[in-house]
MMTF fields as JSON, N, C-alpha, C and O atoms, coordinates in Angstrom:
{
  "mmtfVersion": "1.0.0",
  "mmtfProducer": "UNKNOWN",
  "numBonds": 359,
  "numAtoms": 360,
  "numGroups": 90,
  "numChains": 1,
  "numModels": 1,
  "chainsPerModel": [1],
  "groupsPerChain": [90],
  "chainIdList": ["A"],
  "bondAtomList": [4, 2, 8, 6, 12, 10, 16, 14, 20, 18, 24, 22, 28, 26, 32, 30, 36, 34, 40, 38, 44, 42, 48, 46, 52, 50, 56, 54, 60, 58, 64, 62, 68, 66, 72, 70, 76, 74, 80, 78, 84, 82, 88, 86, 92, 90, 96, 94, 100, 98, 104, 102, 108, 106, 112, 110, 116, 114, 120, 118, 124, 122, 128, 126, 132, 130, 136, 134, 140, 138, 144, 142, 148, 146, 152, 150, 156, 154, 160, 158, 164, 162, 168, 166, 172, 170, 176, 174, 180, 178, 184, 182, 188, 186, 192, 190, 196, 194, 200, 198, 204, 202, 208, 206, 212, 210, 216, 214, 220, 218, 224, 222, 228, 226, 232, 230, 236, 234, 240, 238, 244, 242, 248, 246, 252, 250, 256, 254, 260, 258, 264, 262, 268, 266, 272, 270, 276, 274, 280, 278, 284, 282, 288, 286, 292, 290, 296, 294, 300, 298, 304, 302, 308, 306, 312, 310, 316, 314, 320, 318, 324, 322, 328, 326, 332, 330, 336, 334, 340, 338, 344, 342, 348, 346, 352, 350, 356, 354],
  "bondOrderList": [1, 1, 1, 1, 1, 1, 1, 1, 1, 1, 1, 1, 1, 1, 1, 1, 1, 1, 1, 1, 1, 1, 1, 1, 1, 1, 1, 1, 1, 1, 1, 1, 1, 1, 1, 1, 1, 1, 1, 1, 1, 1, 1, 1, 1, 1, 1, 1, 1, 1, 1, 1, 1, 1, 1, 1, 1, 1, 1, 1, 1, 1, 1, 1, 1, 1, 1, 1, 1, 1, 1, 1, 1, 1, 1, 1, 1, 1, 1, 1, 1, 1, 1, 1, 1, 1, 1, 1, 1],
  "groupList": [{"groupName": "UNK", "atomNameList": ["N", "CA", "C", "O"], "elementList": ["N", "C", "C", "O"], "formalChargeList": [0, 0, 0, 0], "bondAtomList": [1, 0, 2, 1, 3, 2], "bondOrderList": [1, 1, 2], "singleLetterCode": "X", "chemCompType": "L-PEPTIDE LINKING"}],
  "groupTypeList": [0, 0, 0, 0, 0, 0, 0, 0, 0, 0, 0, 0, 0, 0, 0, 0, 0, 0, 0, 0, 0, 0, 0, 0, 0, 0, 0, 0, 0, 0, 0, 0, 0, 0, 0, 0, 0, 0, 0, 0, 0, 0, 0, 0, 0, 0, 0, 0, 0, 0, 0, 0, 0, 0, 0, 0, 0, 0, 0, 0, 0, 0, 0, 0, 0, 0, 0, 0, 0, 0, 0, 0, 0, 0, 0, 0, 0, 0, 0, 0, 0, 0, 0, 0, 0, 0, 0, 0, 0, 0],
  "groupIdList": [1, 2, 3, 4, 5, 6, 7, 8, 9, 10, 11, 12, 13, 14, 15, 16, 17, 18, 19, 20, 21, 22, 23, 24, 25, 26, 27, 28, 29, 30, 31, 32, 33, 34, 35, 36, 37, 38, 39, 40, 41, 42, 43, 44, 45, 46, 47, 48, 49, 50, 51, 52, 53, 54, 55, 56, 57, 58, 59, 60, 61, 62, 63, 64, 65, 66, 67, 68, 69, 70, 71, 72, 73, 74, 75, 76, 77, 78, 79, 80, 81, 82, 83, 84, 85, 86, 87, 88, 89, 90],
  "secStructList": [7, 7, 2, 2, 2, 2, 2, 2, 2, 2, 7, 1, 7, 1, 3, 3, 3, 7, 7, 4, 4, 4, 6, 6, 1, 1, 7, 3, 3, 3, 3, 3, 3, 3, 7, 6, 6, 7, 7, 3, 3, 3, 3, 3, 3, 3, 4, 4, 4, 6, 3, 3, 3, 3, 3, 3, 1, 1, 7, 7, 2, 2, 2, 2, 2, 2, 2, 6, 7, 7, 7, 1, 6, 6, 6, 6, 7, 6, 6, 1, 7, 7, 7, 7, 7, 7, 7, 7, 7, 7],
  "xCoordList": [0.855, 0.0, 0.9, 1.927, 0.536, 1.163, 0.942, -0.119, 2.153, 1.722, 0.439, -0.413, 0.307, -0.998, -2.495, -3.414, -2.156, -3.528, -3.758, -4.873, -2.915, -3.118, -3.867, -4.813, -2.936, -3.946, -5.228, -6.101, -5.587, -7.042, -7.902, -9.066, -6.993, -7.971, -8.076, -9.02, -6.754, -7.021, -6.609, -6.098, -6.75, -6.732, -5.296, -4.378, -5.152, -3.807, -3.0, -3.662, -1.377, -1.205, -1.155, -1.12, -1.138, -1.432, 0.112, 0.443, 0.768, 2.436, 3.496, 3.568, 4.318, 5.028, 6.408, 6.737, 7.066, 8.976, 9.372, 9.062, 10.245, 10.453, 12.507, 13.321, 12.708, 14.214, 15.179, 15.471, 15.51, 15.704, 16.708, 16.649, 17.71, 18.074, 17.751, 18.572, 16.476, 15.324, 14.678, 14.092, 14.87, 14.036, 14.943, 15.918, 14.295, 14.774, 15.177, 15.2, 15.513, 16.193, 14.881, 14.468, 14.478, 13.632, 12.231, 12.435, 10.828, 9.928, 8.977, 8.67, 8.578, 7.359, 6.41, 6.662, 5.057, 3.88, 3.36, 3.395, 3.044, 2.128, 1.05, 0.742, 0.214, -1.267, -0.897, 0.11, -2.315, -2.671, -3.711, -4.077, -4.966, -5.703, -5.729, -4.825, -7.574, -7.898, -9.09, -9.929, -9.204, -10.659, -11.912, -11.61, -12.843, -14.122, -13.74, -14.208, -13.055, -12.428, -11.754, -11.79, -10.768, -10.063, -8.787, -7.992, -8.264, -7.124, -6.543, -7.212, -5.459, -4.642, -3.804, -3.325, -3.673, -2.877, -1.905, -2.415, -0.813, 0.28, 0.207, 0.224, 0.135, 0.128, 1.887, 2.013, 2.553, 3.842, 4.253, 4.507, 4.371, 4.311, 5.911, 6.32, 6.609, 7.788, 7.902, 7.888, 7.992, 7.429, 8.465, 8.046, 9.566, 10.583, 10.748, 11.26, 10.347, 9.959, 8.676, 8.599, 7.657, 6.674, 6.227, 5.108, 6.577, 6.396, 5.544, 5.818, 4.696, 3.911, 4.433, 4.898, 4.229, 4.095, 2.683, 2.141, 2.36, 1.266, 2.054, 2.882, 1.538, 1.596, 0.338, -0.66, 0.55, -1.042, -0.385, 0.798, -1.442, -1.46, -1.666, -1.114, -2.597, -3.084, -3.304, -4.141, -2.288, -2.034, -3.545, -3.422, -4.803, -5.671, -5.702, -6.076, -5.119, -5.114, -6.801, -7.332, -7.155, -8.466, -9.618, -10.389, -9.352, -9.905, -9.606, -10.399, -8.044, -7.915, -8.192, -8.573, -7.912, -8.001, -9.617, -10.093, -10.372, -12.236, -12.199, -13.08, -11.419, -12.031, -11.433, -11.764, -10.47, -10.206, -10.294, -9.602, -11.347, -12.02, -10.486, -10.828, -9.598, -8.162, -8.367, -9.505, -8.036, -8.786, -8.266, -7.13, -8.858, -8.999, -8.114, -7.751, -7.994, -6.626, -5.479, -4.493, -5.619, -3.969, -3.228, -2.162, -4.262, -4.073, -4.189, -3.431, -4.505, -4.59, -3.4, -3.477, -2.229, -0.853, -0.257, 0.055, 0.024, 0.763, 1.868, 2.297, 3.054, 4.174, 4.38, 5.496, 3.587, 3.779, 3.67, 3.502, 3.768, 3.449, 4.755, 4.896, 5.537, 5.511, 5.8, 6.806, 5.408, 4.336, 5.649, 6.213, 5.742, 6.426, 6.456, 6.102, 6.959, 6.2, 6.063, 6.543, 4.963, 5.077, 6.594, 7.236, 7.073, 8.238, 7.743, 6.583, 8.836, 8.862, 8.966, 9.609, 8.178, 7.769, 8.544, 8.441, 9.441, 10.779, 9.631, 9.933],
  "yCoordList": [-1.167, 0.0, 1.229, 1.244, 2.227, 3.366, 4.634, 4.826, 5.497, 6.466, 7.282, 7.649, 7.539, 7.829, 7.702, 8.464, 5.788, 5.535, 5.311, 5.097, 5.374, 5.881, 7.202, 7.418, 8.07, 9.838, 9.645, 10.352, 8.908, 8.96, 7.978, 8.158, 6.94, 6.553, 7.235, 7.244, 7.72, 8.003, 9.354, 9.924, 10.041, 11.501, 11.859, 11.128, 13.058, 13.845, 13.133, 12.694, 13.081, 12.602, 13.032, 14.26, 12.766, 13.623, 13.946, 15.088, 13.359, 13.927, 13.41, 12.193, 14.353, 13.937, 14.183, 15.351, 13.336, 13.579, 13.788, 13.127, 15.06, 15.28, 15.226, 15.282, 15.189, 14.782, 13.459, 12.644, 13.316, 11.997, 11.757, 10.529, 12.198, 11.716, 11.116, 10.921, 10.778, 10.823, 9.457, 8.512, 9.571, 8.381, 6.836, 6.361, 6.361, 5.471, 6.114, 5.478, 7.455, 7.451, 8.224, 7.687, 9.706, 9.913, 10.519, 11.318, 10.379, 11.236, 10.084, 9.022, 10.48, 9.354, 10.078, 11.211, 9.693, 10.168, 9.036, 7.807, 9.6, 8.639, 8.92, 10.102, 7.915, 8.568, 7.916, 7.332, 8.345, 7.219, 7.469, 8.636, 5.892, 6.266, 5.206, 4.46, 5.503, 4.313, 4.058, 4.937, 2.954, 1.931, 2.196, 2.906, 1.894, 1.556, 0.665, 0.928, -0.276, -1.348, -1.271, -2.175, 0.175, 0.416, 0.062, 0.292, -0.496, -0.906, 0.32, 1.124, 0.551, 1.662, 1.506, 0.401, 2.261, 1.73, 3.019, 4.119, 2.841, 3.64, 3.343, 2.13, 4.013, 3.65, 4.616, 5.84, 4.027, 4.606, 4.389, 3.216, 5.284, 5.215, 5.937, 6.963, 4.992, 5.279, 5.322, 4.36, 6.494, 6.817, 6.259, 5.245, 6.558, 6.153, 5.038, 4.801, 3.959, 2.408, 2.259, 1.352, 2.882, 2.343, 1.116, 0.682, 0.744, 0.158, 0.909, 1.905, 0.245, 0.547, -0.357, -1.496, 0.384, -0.254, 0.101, 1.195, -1.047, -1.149, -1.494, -2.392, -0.436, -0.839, -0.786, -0.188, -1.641, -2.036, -2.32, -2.459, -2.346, -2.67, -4.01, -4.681, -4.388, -5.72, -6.212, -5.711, -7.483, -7.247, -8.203, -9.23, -7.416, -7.954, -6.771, -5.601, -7.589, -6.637, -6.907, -6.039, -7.854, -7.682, -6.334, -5.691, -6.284, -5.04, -3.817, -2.998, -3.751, -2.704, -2.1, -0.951, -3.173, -2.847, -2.726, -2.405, -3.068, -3.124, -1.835, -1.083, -1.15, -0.224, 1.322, 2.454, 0.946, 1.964, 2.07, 2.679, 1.264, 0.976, 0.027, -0.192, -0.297, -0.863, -1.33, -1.686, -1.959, -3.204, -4.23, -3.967, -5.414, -6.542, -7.956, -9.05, -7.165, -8.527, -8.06, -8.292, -7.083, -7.026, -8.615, -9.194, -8.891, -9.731, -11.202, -11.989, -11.572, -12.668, -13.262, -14.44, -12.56, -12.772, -12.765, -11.634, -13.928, -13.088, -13.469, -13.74, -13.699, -13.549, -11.887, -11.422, -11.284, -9.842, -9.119, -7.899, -9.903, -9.147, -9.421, -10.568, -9.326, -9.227, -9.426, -8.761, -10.006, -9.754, -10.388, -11.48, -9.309, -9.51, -9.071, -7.981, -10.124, -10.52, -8.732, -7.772, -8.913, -7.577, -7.335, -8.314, -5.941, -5.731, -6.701, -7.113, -7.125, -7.499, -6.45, -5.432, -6.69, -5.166, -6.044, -7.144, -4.688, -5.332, -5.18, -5.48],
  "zCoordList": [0.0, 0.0, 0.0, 0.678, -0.732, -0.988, 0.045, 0.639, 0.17, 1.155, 0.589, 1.398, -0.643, -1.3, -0.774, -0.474, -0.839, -0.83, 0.944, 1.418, 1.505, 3.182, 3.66, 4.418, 2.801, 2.972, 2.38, 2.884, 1.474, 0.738, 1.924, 2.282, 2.385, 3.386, 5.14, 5.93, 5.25, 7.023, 6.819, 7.783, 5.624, 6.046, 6.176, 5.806, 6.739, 6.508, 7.887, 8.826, 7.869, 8.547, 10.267, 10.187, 11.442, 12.499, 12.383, 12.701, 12.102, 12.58, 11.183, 11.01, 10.189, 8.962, 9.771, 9.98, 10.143, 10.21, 8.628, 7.637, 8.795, 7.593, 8.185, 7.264, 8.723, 9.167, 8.687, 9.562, 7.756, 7.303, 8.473, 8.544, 9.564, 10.387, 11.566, 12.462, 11.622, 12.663, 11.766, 12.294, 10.685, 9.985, 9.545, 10.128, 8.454, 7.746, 6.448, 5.394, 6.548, 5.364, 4.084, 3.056, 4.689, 3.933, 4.432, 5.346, 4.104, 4.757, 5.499, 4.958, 6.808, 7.675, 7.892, 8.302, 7.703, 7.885, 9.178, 9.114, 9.944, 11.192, 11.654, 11.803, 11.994, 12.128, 13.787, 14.187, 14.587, 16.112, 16.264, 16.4, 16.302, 16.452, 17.859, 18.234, 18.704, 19.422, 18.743, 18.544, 18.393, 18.432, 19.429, 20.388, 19.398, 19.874, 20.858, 21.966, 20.791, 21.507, 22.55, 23.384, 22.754, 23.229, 22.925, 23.836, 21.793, 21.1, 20.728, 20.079, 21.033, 20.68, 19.299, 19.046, 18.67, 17.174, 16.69, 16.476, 16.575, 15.492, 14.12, 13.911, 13.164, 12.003, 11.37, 11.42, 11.052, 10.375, 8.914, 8.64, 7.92, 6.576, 6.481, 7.025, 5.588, 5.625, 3.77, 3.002, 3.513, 2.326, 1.408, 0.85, 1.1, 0.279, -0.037, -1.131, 0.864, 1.049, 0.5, -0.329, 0.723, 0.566, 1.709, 1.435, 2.397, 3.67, 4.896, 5.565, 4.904, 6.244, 7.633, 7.68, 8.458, 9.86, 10.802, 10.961, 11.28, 12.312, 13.616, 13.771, 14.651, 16.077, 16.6, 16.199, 17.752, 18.503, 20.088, 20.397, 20.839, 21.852, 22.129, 23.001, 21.232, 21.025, 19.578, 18.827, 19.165, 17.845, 16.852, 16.186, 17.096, 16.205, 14.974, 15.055, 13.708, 13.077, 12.08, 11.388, 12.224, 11.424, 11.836, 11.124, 13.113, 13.692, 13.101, 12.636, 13.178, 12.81, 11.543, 11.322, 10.615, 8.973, 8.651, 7.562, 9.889, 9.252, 10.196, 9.779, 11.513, 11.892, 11.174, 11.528, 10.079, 9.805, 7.866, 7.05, 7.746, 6.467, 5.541, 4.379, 5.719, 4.953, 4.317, 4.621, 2.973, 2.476, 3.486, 3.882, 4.036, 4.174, 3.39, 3.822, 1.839, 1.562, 1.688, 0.987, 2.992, 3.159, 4.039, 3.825, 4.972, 5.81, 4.802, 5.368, 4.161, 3.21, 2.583, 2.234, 2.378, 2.43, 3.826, 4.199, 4.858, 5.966, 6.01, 7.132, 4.474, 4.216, 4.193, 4.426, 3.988, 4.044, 5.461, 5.473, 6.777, 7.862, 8.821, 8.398, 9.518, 10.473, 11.868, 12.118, 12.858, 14.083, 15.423, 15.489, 16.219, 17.188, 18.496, 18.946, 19.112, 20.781, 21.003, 20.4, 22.431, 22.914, 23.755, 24.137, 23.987, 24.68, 25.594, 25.602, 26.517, 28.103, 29.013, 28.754, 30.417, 31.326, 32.654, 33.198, 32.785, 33.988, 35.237, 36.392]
}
């Protein structure tokens, strides 16, 4: 998915790093929303890549992609995802 078709779906971004020393090398758009659910979510668009990142609190991402309209066959490949333990809390 393109940083494009992210702004057409979740709108402008709440926060763009435009510091490529701060980044991966280039421009990040990030959204945060919470769910209905109470699921907290980062969304990070690392534009030059074309790579998205999802953070969650709780990693249901079917939620997230139906609560924030996504398409749905993103998750249908999950060679394309991912998914790692939560930190550990000392």
């Amino acid at each position: 998915m393109t940083n494009a078709d992210l702004r057409k779906i979740l709108g402008d971004p709440h926060y763009t790093e435009t510091d490529g020393t701060r980044t991966a090398g280039g421009n990040e758009d990030h959204w945060a929303f919470t769910l209905d659910s109470g699921q907290r979510i980062g969304i990070e668009s690392r534009i030059p890549y074309e790579a998205v990142l999802l953070y969650s609190n709780k990693p249901d991402l079917e939620e997230i992609l139906k609560s924030l309209n996504l398409p749905l066959d993103l998750i249908i490949d999950s060679t394309r995802f991912e998914i790692y333990n939560p930190p550990l809390k000392a």
